[in-house]
N, C-alpha and C positions, 0 to 999 in steps of 0.2 A: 713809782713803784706801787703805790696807794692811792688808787683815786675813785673817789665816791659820788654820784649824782643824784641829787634830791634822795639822797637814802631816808626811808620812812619807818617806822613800827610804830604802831598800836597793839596795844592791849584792853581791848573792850574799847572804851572811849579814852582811853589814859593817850596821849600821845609820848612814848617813853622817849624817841628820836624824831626831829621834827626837821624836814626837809636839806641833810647832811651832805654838801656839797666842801670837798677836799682835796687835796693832794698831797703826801709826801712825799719826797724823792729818794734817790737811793742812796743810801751813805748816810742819811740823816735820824736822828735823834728826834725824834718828836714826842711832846708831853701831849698829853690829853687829859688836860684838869677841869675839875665842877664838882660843888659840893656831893653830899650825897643823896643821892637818888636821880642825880645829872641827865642821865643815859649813857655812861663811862662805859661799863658793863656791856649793856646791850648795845653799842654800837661795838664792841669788839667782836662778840658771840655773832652778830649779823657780818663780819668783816673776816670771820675765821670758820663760815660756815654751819654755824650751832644754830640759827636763829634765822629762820625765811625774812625777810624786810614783808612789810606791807605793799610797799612800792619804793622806785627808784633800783638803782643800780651800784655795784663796788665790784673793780676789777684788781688783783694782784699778780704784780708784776706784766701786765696786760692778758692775764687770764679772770673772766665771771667766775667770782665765786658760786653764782647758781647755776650757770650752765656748764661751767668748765669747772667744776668744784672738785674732781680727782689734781687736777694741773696747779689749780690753786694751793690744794693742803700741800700736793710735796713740797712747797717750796716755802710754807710757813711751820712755824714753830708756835705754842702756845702754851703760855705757863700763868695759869689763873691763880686767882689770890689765894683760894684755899684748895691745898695741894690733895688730888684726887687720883692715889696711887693704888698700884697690889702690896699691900703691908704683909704678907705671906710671901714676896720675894725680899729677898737681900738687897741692899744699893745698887752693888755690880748686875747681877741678875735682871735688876728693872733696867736699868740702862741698855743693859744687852738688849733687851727683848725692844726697848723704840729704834735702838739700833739695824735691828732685823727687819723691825716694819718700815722701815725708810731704804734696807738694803744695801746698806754701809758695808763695805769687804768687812772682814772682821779682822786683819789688821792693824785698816785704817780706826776703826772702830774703838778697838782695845788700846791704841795709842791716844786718842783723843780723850776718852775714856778719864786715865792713868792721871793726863797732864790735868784736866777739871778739877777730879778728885783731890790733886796735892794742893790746886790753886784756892781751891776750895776750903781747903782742910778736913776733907771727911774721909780719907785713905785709910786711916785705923779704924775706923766703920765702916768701911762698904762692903763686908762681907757678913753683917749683923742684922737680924731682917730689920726690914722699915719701921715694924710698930712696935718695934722698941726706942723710934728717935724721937729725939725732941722735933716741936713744929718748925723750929729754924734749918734742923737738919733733912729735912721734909722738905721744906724750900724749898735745899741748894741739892737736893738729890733729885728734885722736878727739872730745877732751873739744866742740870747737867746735863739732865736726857732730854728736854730741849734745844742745847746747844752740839751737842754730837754727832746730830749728822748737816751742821751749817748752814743752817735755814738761812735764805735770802732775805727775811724777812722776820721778825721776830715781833709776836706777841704779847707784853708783860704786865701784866696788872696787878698790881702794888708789889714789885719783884723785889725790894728792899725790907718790907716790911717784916718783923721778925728774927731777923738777923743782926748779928754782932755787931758793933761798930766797924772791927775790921774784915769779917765777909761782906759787907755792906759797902767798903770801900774797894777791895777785889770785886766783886758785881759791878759797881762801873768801870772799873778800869777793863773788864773784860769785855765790856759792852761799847765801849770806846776803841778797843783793838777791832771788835769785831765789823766796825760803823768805818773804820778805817781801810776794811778790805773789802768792802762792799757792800756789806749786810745794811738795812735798815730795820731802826727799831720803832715802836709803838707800843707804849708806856705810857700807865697812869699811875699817880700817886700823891698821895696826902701830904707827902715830907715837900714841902715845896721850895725848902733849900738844897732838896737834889735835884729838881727839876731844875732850877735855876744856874746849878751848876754845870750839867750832865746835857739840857736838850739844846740842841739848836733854834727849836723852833717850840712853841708853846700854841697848843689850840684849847682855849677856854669853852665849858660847856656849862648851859644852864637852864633849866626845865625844856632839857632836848634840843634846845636848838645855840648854835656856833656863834656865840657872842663878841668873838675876838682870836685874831690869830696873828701869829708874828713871831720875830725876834723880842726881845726883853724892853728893846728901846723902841720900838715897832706897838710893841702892848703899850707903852707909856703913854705914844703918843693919843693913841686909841681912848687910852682914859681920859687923857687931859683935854683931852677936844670932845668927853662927853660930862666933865667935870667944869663946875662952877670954876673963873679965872683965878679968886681970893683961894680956891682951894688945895689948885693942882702946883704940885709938889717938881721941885727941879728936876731932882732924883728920884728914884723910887724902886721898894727890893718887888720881887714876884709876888709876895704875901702882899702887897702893899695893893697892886696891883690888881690882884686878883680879889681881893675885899671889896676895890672900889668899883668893879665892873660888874659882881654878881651880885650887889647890891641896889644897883641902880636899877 
């Protein structure tokens, strides 16, 4: 559903993504963790259209996002870390309005809408304008009108962040339904015991370039075969993991 070759950026001499070769497939859960300043960001911005690559290629769902970039967007969803809304619309109001740019019957629309909002918990707000909410509420009123009109494909960068313990637990259980009916996701994020919980698969990033990817036990082994024998560990959590790879 996600596949990228030798995908490149530079900025001036910076190499912020450094020869990005990938795949996710469709139904899957994928993290995309690295400290910060990784190229988390910019390789999502170059994967959603925001950001020309220098060189190389990323197609979604087997549409270029540079040459076939109308075909690409409708079928992705994109909810960046800090929420960049019309705080002059109401919740419902904003939602209608990505609703209309996707061309959702309204409906279909208004039903989808209703079930986010309660799962969410923001139905006694959504008719309150935005720049009255809090940043958590601002989140899940991005996150909603991302999920509305069922993108194939979802975008998320740090989508938990912010949020309650339990909207934080509805966000993945939602993200899990949705990975269940086909959707895949592409997600980054700091808490790395919800990556750990949540992804399928984990791709490690570190000054731009794809250090390690796999399953939990797939990364393990990945370390332990670039880790001293006295050192490498039976077990080991994704924190654990991921210290000992971007350090090396």
């Amino acid at each position: 559903m996600i596949q990228t070759t030798h995908l490149t950026k530079y900025f001036g001499k910076l190499c912020a993504v450094d020869s990005l070769t990938l795949q996710v497939d469709a139904g899957e859960i994928f993290g995309f963790l690295g400290p910060n300043g990784a190229g988390k960001t910019t390789t999502i911005n170059m994967l959603t259209g925001l950001l020309q690559p220098t060189s190389g290629t990323a197609t979604l769902g087997g549409y270029d996002i540079q040459t076939q970039s109308l075909q690409a967007k409708a079928i992705l969803g994109l909810m960046p870390d800090t929420p960049q809304i019309y705080e002059t619309l109401t919740g419902r109001q904003f939602v209608r309005l990505i609703a209309d740019l996707y061309q959702i019957p309204p409906q279909q629309s208004e039903n989808e809408m209703e079930e986010l909002l309660r799962q969410l918990e923001l139905a006694d707000a959504a008719d309150e304008l935005i720049k009255s909410y809090s940043y958590g509420m601002q989140k899940k009123i991005l996150l909603i009108s991302v999920l509305v009109h069922h993108p194939r494909i979802l975008f998320l960068d740090e989508p938990t962040s912010g949020l309650d313990p339990r909207s934080a637990r509805t966000v993945r259980e939602i993200l899990q339904e949705r990975c269940e009916q086909g959707s895949t996701v592409f997600l980054t994020t700091h808490i790395l015991e919800i990556a750990e919980r949540l992804c399928d698969r984990v791709g490690i990033i570190n000054k731009g370039q794809l250090i390690a990817v796999g399953t939990l036990s797939e990364l393990q082994a990945q370390r332990d075969s670039k880790s001293e024998p006295q050192i490498a560990k039976p077990t080991a959590t994704l924190e654990d993991i991921f210290l000992a790879l971007t350090e090396l």
